[in-house]
C-alpha positions in Angstrom: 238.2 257.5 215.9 241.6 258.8 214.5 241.4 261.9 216.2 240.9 259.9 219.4 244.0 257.5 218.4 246.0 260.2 218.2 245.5 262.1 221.3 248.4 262.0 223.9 248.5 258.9 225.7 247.8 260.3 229.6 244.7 262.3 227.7 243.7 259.1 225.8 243.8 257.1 229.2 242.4 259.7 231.5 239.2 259.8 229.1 238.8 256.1 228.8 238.9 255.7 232.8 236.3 258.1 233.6 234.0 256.2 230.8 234.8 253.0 232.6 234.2 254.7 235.9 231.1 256.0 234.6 230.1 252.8 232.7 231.4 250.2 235.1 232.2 251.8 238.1 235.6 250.7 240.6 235.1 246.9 239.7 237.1 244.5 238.7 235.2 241.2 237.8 237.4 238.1 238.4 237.1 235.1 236.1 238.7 231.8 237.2 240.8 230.5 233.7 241.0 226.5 233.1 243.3 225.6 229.8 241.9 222.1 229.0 243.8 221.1 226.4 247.0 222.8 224.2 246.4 220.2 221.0 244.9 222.3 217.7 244.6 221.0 214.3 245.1 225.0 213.6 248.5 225.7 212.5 248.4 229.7 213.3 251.4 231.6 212.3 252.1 233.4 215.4 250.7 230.8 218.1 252.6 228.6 220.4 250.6 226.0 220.6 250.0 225.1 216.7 250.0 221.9 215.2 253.1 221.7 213.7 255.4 223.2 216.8 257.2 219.6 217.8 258.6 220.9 220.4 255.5 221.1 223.0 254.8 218.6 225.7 250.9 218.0 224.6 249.0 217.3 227.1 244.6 217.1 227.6 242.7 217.5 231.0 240.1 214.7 231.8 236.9 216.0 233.1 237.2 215.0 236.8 240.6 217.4 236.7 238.1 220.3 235.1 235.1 219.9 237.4 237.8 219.4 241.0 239.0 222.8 239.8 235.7 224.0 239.4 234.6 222.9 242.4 237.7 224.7 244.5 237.2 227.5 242.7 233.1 227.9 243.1 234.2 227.1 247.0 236.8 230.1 246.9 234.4 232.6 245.4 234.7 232.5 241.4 231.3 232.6 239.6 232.7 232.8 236.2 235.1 230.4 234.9 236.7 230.6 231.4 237.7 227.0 229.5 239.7 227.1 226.9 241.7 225.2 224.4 243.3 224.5 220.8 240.8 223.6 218.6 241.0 219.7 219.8 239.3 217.3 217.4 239.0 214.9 221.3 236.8 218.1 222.7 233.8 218.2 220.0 230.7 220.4 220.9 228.7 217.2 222.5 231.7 216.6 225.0 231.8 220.1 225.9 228.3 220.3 226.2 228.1 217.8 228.8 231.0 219.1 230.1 228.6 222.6 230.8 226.0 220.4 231.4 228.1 219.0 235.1 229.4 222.7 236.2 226.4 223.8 236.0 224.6 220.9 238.1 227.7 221.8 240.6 227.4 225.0 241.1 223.6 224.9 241.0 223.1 227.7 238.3 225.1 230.3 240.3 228.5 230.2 238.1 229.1 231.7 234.4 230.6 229.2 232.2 232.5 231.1 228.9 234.4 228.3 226.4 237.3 229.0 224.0 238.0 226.7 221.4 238.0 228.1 218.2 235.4 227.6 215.2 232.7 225.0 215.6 229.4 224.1 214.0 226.5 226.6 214.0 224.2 223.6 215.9 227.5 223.4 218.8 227.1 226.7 220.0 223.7 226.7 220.4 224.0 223.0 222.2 226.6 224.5 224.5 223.9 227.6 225.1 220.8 224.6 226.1 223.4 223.0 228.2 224.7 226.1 230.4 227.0 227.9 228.5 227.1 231.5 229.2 229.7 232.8 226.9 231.7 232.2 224.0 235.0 233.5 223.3 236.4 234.2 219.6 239.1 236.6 219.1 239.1 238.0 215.2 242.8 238.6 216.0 242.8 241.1 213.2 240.4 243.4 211.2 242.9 243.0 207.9 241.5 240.5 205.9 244.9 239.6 204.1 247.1 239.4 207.4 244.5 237.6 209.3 244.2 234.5 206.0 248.3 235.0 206.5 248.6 234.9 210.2 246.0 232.1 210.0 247.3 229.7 207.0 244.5 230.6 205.0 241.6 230.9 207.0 239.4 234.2 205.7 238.4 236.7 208.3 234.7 236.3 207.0 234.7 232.3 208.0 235.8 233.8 211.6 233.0 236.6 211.2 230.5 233.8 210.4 231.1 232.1 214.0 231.0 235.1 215.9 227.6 235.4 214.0 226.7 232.3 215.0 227.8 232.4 218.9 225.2 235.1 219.0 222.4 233.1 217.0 223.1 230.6 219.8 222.0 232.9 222.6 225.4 233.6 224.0 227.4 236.7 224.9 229.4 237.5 222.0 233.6 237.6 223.3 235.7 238.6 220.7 238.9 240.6 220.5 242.5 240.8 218.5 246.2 241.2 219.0 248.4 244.5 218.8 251.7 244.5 217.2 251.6 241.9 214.7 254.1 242.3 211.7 252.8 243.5 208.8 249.9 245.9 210.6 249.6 249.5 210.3 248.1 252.2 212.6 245.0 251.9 210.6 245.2 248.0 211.3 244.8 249.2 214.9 241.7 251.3 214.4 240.1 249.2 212.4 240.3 246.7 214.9 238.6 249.1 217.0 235.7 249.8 214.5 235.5 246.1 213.8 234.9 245.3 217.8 232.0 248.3 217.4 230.5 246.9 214.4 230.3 243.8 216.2 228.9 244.9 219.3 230.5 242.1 221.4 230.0 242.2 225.2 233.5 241.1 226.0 237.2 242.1 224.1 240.5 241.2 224.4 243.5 242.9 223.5 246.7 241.2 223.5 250.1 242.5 222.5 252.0 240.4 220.1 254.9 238.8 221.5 256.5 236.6 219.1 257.1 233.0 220.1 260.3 231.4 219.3 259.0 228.0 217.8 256.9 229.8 215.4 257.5 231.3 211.6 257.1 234.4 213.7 259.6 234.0 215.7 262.4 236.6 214.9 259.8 239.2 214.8 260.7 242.7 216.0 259.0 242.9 219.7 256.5 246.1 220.3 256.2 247.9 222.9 253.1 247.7 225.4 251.8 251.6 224.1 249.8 250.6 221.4 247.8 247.7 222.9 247.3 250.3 225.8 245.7 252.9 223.2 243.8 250.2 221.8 242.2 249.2 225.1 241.2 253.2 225.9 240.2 252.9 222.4 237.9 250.4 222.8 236.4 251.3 226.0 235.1 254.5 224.2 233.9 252.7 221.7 232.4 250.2 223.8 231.8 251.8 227.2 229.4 248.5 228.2 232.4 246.3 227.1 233.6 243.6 229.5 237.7 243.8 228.6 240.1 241.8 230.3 243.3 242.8 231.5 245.6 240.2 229.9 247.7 238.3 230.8 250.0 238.9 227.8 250.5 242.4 228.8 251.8 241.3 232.2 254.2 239.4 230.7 255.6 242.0 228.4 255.9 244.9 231.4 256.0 244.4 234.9 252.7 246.6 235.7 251.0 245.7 232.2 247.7 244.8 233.8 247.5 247.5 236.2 248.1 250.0 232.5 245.3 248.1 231.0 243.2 248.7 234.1 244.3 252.5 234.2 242.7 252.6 230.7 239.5 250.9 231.0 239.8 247.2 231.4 237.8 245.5 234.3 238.8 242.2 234.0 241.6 239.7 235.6 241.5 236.1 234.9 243.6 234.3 237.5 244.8 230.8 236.1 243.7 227.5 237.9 245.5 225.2 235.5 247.9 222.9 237.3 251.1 224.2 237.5 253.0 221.3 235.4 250.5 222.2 232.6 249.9 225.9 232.7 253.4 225.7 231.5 252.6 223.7 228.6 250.2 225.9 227.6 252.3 228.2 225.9 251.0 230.8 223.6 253.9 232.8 224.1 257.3 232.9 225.8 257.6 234.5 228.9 254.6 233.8 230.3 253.9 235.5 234.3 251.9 233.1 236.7 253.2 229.8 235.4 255.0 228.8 238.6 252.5 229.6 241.3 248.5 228.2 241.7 246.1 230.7 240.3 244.3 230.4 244.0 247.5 231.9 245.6 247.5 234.8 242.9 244.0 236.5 244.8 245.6 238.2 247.3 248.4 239.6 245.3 246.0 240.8 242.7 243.6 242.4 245.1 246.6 244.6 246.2 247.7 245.8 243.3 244.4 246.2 242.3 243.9 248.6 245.2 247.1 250.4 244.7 245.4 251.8 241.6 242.0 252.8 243.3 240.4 249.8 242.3 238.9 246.7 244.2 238.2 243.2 243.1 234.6 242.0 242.5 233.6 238.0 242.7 230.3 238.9 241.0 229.3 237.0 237.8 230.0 240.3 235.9 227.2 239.2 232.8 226.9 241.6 229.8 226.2 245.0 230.3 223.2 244.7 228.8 221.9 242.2 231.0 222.8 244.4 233.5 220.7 247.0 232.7 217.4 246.9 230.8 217.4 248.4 226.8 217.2 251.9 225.7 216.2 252.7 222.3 219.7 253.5 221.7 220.9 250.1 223.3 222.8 249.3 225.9 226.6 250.3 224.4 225.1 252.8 222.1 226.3 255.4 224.5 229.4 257.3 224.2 231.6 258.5 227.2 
């Protein structure tokens, strides 16, 4: 894995594009993004949205907000959609279930449904799954097990393993993923994040570059550049050549073409955000965000040119787990390497 980490970037990139090609083919899955609610009782070091930042305008969807979107959305073509929010004592697993429960009745069975909100019970994941959940998403953030119980105000990397554990006990595909850049990580940090995402075997992955928000203890840290988060996404796309792995929306914000980088080096995802304008702004991770001013519905047509400029092409499929898509081999489905 170091030897790959190492390699020039173009070579590292080239590489992880043919896997993808090979793997994935020219596809690029869309996923229609909802941010329900920015309260958390999480008080993250690095994130915008945690508990003790005064300075946010707070706000939570009700669930005829969520399910209108939905509905538009499922008219427009999604047939994924992503929910996702602080860890919100006012959104426990039994709301959310029923929540599942409705999109599912409304778009009869057709649409993926993947949730966000941090750590819950064991017994709530699986009640999401018998409701209609598809996915669960749970980024470890970090492999380090000291920065992550820093970054996190003490939280232990093993309580986080635990859930992603448990997401899968609950017969859901397993999203998972971590940030690039934070201070205090090292280029082993980055690998190991890598090996981590292996070891886990998760069907999707983020990677997000750090970008420090100004409310935060992490504010005045030094900025990285977009290469590493890049190497990380080739990276894991060897690793993990059945991978689902987003093109975020962090990296847009931090370069211009960021996206269209992570799409060059083996991402196949873009989640376009339906959150209300007035609230997609208050749902602020980090500063700088791209998209905030605009309706994710108007963002298609932009995407699916940009996406073509790089030989690509937008797909409205469901885009399940790779190993969904295919049936087992003895070596399972990402045991492969390109």
């Amino acid at each position: 894995m170091k030897d790959l980490w190492s390699l020039p970037l173009p070579e590292l990139i080239a590489r992880a594009r043919t896997c993808t090609d090979q793997w994935q083919g020219k596809k690029v899955f869309l996923r229609g993004l909802i941010e329900v609610t920015n309260y958390c009782v999480q008080n993250c070091l690095y994130c915008g949205i945690r508990r003790d930042n005064q300075k946010v305008m707070r706000y939570r969807m009700d669930e005829e907000q969520i399910l209108s979107l939905v509905r538009e959305g499922f008219q427009r073509g999604f047939r994924t959609f992503v929910l996702q929010g602080g860890e919100d004592p006012e959104f426990p697993p039994i709301r959310l279930a029923r929540l599942c429960k409705k999109i599912y009745s409304l778009t009869r069975g057709e649409a993926a449904i993947t949730l966000s909100f941090g750590i819950l019970p064991r017994s709530g994941y699986r009640l999401l799954s018998l409701e209609g959940a598809t996915r669960y998403l749970l980024r470890f953030e970090t492999s380090d097990p000291i920065l992550h119980k820093r970054l996190r105000n003490g939280i232990p990397l093993s309580r986080r393993l635990q859930a992603l554990e448990d997401i899968r006990w609950a017969g859901l595909e397993v999203g998972s993923g971590f940030m690039v850049g934070l201070p205090g990580e090292t280029e082993e940090t980055r690998i190991g994040n890598v090996l981590l995402a292996k070891e886990l075997d998760i069907d999707m992955g983020g990677v997000g570059p750090f970008i420090p928000h100004p409310d935060t203890p992490l504010g005045d840290s030094p900025q990285v550049d977009l290469e590493p988060a890049i190497r990380s996404t080739a990276l894991l796309r060897l690793a993990l050549p059945g991978c689902n792995i987003p093109a975020t929306t962090a990296a847009g914000s931090l370069e211009p073409r960021g996206r269209e980088r992570m799409l060059e080096a083996g991402a196949n995802v873009l989640m376009p955000n339906l959150t209300p304008q007035p609230l997609k702004k208050a749902y602020s991770l980090y500063p700088g965000k791209i998209c905030v001013e605009e309706s994710g519905f108007e963002c298609i047509s932009s995407l699916s040119q940009r996406v073509a400029e790089i030989g690509l092409e937008l797909s409205w499929e469901r885009g399940d787990a790779f190993r969904k898509r295919l049936p087992a081999t003895k070596e399972g489905n990402n045991g492969s390497k390109c």
